[in-house]
mmCIF file of the C-alpha atoms, coordinates in Angstrom:
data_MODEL
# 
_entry.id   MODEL 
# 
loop_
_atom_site.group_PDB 
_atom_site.id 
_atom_site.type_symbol 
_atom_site.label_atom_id 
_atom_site.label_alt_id 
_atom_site.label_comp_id 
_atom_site.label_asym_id 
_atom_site.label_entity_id 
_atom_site.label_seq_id 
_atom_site.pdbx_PDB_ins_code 
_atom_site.Cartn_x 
_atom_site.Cartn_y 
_atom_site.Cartn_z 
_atom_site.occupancy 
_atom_site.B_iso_or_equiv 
_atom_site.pdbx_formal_charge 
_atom_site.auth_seq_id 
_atom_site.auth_comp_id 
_atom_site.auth_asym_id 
_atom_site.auth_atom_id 
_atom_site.pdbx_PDB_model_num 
ATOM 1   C CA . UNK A 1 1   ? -36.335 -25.212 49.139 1.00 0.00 ? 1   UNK A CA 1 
ATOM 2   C CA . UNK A 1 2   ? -33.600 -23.278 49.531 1.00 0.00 ? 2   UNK A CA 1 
ATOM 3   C CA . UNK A 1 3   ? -31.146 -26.295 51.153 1.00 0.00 ? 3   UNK A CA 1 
ATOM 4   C CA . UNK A 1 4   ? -32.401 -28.586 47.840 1.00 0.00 ? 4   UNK A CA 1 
ATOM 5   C CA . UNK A 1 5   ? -31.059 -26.134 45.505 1.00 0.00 ? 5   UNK A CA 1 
ATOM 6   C CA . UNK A 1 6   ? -27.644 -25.575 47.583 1.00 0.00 ? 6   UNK A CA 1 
ATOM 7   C CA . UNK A 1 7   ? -27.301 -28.514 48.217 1.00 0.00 ? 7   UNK A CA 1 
ATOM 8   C CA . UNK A 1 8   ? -27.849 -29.436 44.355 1.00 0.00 ? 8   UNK A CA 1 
ATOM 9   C CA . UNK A 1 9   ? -25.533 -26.685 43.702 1.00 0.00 ? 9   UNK A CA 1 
ATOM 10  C CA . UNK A 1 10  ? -22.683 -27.768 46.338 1.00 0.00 ? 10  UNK A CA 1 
ATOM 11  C CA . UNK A 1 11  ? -23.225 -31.349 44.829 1.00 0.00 ? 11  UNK A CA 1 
ATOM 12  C CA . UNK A 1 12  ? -22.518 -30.627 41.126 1.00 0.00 ? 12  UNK A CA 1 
ATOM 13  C CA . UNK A 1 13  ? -19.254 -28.504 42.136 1.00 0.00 ? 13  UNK A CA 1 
ATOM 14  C CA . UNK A 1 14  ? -17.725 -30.875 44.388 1.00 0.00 ? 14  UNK A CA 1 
ATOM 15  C CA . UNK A 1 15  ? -18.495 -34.058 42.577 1.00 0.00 ? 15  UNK A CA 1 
ATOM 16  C CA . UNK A 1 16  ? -16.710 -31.844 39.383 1.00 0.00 ? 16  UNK A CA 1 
ATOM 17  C CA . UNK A 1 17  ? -13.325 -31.395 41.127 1.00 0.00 ? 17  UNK A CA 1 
ATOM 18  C CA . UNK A 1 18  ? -13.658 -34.903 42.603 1.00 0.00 ? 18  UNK A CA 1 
ATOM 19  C CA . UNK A 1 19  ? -13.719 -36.263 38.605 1.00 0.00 ? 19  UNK A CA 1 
ATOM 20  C CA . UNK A 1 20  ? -11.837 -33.780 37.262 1.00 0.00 ? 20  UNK A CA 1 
ATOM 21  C CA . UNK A 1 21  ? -8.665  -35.070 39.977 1.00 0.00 ? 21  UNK A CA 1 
ATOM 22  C CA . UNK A 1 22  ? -9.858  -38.577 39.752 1.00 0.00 ? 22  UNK A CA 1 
ATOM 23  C CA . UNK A 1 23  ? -10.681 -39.545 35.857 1.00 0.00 ? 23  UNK A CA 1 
ATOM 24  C CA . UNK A 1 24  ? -10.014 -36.067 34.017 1.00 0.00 ? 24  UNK A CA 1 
ATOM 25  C CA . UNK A 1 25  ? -11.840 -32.415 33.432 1.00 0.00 ? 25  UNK A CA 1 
ATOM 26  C CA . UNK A 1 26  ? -13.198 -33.180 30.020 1.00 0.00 ? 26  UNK A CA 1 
ATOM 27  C CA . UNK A 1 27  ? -14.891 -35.706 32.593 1.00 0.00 ? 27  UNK A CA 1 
ATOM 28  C CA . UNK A 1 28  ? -15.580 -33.555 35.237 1.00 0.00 ? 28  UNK A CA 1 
ATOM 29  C CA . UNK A 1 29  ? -16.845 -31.309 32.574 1.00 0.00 ? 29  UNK A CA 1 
ATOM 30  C CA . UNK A 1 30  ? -19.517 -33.640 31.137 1.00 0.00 ? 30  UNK A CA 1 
ATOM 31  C CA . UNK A 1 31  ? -20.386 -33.781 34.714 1.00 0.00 ? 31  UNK A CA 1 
ATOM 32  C CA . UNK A 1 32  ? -20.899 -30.412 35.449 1.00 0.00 ? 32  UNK A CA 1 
ATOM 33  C CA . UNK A 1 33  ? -23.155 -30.053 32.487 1.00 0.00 ? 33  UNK A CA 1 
ATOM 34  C CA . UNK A 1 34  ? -25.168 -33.217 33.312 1.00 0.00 ? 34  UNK A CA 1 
ATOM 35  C CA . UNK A 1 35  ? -25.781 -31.709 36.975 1.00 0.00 ? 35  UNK A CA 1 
ATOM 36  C CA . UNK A 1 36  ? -26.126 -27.991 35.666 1.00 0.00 ? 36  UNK A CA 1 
ATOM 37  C CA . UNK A 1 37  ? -28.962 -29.016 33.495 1.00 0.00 ? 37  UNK A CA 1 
ATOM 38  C CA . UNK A 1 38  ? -30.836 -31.123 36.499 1.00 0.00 ? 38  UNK A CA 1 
ATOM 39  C CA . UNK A 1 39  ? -29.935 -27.444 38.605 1.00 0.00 ? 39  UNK A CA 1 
ATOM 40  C CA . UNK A 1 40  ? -31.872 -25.290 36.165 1.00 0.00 ? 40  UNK A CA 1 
ATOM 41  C CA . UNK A 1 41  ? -34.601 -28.001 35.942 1.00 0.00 ? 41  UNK A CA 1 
ATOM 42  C CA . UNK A 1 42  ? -34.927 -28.193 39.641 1.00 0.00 ? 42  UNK A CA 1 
ATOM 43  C CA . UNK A 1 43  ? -34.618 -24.086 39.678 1.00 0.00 ? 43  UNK A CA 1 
ATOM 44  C CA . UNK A 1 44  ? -37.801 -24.213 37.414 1.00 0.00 ? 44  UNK A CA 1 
ATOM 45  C CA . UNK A 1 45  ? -39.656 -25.766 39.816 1.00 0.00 ? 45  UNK A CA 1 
ATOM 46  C CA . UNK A 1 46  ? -38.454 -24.122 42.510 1.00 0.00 ? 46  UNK A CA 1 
ATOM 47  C CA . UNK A 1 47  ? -39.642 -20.840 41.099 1.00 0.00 ? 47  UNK A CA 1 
ATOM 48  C CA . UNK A 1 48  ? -42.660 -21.861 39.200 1.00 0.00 ? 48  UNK A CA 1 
ATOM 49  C CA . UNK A 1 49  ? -44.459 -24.248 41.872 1.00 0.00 ? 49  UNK A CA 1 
ATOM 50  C CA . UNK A 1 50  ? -45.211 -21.948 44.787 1.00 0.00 ? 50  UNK A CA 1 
ATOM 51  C CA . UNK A 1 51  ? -47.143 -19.651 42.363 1.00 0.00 ? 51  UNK A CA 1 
ATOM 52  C CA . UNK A 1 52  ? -48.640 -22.668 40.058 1.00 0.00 ? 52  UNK A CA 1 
ATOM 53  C CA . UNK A 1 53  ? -50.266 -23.734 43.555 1.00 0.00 ? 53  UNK A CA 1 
ATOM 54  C CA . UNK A 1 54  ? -50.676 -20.377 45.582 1.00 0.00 ? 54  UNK A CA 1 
ATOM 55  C CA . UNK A 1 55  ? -53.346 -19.523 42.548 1.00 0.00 ? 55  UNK A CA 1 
ATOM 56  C CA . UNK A 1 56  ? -54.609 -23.512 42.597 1.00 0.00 ? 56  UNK A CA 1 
ATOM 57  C CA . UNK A 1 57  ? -54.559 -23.444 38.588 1.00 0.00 ? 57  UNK A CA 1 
ATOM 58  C CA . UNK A 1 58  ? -54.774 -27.176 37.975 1.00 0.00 ? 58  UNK A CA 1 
ATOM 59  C CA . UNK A 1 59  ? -54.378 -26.679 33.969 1.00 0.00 ? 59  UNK A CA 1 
ATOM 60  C CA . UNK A 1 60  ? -51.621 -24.505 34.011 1.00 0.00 ? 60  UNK A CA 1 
ATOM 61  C CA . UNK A 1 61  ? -49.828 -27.036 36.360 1.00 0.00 ? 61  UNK A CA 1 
ATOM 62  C CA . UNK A 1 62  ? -50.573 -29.729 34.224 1.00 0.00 ? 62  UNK A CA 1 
ATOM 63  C CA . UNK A 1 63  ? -48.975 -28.024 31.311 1.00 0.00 ? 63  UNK A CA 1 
ATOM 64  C CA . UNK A 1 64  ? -45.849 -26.708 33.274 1.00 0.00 ? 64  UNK A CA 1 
ATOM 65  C CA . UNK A 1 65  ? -45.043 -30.296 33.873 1.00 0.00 ? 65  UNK A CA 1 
ATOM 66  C CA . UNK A 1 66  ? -45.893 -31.466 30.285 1.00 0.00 ? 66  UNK A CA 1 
ATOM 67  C CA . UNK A 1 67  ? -43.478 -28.431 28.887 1.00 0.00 ? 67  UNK A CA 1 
ATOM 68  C CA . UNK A 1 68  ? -40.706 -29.249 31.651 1.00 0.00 ? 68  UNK A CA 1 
ATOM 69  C CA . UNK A 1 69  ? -40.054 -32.862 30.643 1.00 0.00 ? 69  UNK A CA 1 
ATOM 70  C CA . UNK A 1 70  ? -40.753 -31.980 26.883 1.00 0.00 ? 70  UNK A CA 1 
ATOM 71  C CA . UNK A 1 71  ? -37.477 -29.279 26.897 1.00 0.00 ? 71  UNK A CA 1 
ATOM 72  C CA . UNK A 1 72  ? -35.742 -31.794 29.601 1.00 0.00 ? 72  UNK A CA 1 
ATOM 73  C CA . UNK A 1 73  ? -36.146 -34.854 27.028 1.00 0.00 ? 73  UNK A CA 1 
ATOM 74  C CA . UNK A 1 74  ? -35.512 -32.715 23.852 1.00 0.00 ? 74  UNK A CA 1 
ATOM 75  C CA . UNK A 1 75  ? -32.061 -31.701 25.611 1.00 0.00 ? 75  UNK A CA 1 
ATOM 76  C CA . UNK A 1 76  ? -31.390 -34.874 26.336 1.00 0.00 ? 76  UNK A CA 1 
ATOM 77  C CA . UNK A 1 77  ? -32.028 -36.450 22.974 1.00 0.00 ? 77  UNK A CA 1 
ATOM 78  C CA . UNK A 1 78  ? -30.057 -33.688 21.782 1.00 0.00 ? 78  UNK A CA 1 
ATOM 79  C CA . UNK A 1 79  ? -27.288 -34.601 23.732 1.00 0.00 ? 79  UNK A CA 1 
ATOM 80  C CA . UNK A 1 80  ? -27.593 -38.569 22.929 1.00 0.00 ? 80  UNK A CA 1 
ATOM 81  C CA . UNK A 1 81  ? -28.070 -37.611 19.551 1.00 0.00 ? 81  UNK A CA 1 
ATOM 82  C CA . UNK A 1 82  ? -25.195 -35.233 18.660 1.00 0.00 ? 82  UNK A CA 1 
ATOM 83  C CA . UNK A 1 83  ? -22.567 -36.958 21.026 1.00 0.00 ? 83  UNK A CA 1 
ATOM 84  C CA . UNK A 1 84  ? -21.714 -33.438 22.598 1.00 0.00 ? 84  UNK A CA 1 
ATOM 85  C CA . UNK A 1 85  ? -20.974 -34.867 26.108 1.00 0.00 ? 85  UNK A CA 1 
ATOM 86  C CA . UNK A 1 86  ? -19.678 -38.704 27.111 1.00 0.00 ? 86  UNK A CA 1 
ATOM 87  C CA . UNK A 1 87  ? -23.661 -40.095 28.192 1.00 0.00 ? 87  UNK A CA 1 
ATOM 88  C CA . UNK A 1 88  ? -22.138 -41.611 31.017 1.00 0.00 ? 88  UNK A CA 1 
ATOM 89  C CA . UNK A 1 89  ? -20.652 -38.650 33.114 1.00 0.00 ? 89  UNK A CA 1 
ATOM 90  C CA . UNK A 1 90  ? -23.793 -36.520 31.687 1.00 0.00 ? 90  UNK A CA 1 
ATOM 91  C CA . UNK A 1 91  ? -26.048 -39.140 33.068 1.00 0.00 ? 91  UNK A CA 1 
ATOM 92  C CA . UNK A 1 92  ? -24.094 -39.128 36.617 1.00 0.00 ? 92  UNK A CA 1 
ATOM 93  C CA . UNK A 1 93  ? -24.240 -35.442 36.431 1.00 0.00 ? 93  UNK A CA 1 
ATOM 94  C CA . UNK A 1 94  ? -28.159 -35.081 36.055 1.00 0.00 ? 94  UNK A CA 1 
ATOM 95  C CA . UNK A 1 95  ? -28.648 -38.303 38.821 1.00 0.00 ? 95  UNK A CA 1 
ATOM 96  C CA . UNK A 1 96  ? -26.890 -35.704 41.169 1.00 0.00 ? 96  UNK A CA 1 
ATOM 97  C CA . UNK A 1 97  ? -30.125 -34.395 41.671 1.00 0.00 ? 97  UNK A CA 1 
ATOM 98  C CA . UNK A 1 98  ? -31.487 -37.590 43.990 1.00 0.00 ? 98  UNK A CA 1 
ATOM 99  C CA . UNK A 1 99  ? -28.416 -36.810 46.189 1.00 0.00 ? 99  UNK A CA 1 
ATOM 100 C CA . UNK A 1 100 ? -29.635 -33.336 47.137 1.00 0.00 ? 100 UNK A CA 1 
ATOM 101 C CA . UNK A 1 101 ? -33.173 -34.698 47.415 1.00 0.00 ? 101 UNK A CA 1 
ATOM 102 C CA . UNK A 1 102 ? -32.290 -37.411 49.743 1.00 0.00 ? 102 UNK A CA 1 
ATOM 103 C CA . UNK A 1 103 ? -30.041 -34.265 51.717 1.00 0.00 ? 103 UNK A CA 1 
ATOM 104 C CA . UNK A 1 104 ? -32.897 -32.336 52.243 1.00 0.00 ? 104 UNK A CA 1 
ATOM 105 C CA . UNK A 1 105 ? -35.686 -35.159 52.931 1.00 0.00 ? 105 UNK A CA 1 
ATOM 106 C CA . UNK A 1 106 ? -32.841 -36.215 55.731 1.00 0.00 ? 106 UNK A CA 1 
ATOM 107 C CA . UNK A 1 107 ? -33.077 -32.921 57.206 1.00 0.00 ? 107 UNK A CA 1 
ATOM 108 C CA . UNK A 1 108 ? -34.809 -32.524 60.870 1.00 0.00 ? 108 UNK A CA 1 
ATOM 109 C CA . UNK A 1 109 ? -38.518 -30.825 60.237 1.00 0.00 ? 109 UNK A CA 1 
ATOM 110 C CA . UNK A 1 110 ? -39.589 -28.286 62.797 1.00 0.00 ? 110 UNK A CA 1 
ATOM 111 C CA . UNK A 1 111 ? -42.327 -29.445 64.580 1.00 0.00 ? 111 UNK A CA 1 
ATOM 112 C CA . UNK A 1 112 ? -45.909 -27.600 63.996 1.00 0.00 ? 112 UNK A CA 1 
ATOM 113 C CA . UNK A 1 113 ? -46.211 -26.340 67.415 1.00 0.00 ? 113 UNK A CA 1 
ATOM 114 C CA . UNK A 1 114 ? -42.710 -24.380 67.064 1.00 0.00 ? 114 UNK A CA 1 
ATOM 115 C CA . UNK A 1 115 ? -43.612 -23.075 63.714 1.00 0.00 ? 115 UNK A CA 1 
ATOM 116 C CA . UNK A 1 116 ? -46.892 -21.040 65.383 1.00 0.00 ? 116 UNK A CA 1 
ATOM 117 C CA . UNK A 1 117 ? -44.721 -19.900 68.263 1.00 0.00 ? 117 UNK A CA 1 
# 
């Protein structure tokens, strides 16, 4: 998990300086934001999953995911609603996050005989 949120991370920061050269910081800036917010959301789960599931609490799961996307879709709305970013760059910005999933799903898995060795 730790490649998904570098990679996330590496993502968001290069894709910035690639915008801000190419179409402009206040650009690269709505960006940033758009991919900063996917970063914390991803960091969320990052953090909270392995101990939602360690413990096997099936309600408390249920209600992490139902809070996540509430505060994800309230920020968005927010951000729709009050114009604070340009909605396209934010957008790219938050999609940034299927880029670093489809990085780490491409990476090589260790086989299970070398993991007991």
């Amino acid at each position: 998990m730790k490649f998904l949120i570098w990679s996330h991370f590496a993502i968001g920061l290069i894709g910035s300086v690639i915008i801000g050269f190419w179409s402009g910081w206040v650009n690269a800036s709505d960006f940033a934001a758009g991919a900063a917010l996917s970063w914390l959301n991803l960091l969320s789960l990052v953090v909270t999953w392995p101990r939602i599931l360690a413990k096997k609490l099936v309600a408390l799961s249920i209600g992490v995911i139902v809070l996540k996307f509430a505060i994800l879709g309230s920020i968005i709305y927010a951000v729709v609603a009050w114009k604070a970013f340009q909605i396209g760059w934010f957008s790219a910005g938050i999609a940034t996050v299927v880029l670093s999933t489809v990085a780490t799903g491409l990476l090589p898995q260790e086989s299970p005989e070398k993991a007991e060795r």
